[in-house]
N, C-alpha and C positions, 0 to 999 in steps of 0.2 A: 405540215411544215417539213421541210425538207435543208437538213442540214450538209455542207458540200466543205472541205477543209483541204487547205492549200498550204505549200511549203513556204510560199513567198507572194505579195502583191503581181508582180507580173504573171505569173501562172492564173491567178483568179481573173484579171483583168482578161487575159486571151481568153481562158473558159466563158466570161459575160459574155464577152462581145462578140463571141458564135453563137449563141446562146440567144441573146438579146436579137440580132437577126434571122435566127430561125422561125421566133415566133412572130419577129414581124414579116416576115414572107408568108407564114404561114396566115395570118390575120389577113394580108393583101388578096392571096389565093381565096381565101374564105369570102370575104364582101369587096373586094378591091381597092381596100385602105388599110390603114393602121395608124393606131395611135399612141406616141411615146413621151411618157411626161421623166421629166431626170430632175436631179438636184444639186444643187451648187456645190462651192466649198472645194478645195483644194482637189481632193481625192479623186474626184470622177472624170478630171483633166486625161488621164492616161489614156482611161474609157473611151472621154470622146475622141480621142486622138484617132484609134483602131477605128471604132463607130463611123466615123468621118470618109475613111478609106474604104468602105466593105461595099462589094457590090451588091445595092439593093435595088430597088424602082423607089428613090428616095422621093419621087414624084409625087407619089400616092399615098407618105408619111407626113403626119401632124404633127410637131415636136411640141412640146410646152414644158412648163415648170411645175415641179409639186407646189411650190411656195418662192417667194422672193422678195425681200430688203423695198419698201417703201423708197426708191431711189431714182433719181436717173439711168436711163439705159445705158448712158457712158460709163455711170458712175465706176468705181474699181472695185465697190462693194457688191452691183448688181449682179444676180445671177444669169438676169437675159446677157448681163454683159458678157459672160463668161461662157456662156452658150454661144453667142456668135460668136466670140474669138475660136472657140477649140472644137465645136458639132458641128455648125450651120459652113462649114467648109471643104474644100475639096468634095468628092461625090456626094456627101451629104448636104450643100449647097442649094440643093433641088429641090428639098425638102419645107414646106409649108409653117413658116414657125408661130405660134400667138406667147404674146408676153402676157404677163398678167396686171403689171400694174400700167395704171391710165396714166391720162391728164388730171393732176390734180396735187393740194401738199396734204391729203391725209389719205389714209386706205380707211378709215373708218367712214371718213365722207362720200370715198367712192367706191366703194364698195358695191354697188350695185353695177357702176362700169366696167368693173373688172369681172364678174359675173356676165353680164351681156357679151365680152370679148372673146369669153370661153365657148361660146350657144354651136360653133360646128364640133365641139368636142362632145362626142358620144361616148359611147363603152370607152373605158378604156383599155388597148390591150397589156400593154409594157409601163408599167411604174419602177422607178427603181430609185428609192427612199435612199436616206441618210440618219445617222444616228448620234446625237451629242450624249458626252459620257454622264451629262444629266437626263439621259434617255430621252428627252425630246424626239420628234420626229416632224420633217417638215418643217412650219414654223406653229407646231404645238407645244410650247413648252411647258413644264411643268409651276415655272413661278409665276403665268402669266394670270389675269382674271377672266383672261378668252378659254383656260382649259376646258371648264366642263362643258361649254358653251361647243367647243370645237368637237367634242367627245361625243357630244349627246346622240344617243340613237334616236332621237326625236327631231332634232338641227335637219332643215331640208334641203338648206340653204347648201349650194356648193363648194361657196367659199368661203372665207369668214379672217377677217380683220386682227392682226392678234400684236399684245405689246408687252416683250419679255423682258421685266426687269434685271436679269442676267448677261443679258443682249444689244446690241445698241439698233435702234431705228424700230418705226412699225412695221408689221409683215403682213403680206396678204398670202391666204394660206387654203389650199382644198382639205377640206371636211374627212373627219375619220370616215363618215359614213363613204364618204368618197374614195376613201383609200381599201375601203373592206372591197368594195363594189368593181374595183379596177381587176381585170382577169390575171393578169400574172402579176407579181409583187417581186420585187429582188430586194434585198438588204445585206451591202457588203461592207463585212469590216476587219480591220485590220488593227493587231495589237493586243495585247494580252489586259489591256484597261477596257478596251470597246469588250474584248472577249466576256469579263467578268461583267459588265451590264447588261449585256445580252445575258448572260444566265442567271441574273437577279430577277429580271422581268421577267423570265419564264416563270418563273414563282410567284409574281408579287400580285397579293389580291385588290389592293388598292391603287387602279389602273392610271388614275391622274399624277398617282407621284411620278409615275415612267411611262408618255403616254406609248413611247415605242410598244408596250405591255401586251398594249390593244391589239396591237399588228401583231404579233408574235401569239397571242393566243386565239386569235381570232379570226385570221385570215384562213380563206382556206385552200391558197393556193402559194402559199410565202415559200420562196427561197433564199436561205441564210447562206451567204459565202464569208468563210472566215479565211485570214492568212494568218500565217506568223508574223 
């Protein structure tokens, strides 16, 4: 793990987003693809804004979601929604996008759809998680009855159905084992509350209370970007 600390959000946000296309050129160069899953939520709006602008061969980029809101694609809740207002735009327009959730009113009943929707995503290169200050990650939370389920090193399953009593709506979610497996990991945060659960979890031995926990003691190629 590799920890990087910034004066301010905009300074970390420039640092990702050279960063984040470095190793997707470099991924393109390697097999002539790449593949970039992001996460919703206010925060990574900035991201995708820079993201959006950089010159890549965004032709040869896969975008997708870690996880996303049981919702319509318009809805104002959806992550896909969010992704094409702020990513899927200006040069990164070009770029090849799969949502996660289907046709259908539950992720637990399609779940198998949304797993088949994912089938050209291979390796992945570029993840870049999110962290609620109940250490969730994804949509693994820690009140849900999908955690151990979602945690299990045994789950072969890629995605997996999950419903956070802290949270509003079902969420369809890729798999810790999915998250260890993905070649780079980024987790940026911001704030001296996110800062203190990030260093709880580095401690905590009981990994379903904080399932971020996992990621931070487990991966083995995480990059932590923290601001003020």
């Amino acid at each position: 793990m590799k920890i990087t600390q910034f004066e301010n959000s905009v300074e970390m946000t420039s640092f990702l987003a050279k960063d984040i296309v470095s190793k997707l050129t470099a991924a393109i160069a390697e097999k002539g693809q790449a593949v970039l899953l992001v996460s919703g939520g206010r925060s990574p709006i900035a991201l995708f804004e820079q993201l959006s602008q950089s010159d890549i061969a965004w032709d040869k980029v896969i975008i997708s979601l870690v996880d996303d809101r049981w919702v319509d694609a318009t809805h104002q809740d959806s992550n896909e929604n969010l992704v094409k207002q702020y990513l899927l735009v200006n040069k990164a327009a070009a770029a090849q996008f799969i949502g996660l959730v289907t046709q259908g009113d539950s992720a637990f009943s399609h779940i198998e759809q949304s797993i088949a929707a994912i089938a050209d995503i291979k390796a992945i290169d570029v993840m870049i998680l999110g962290m609620g200050e109940d250490g969730h990650t994804a949509s693994i939370f820690p009140c849900s009855e999908q955690v151990t389920q979602a945690m299990s090193k045994d789950n072969h399953s890629r995605l997996i159905a999950t419903l956070p009593t802290t949270a509003p709506y079902e969420r369809v979610s890729f798999t810790l084992n999915e998250i260890l497996a993905a070649k780079q990991v980024y987790l940026p945060l911001s704030g001296k509350n996110k800062t203190r659960v990030f260093e709880q979890a580095q401690q905590l031995e009981d990994l379903a209370k904080m399932p971020i926990s996992a990621v931070i003691q487990q991966h083995p190629a995480l990059d932590v970007l923290i601001s003020r």
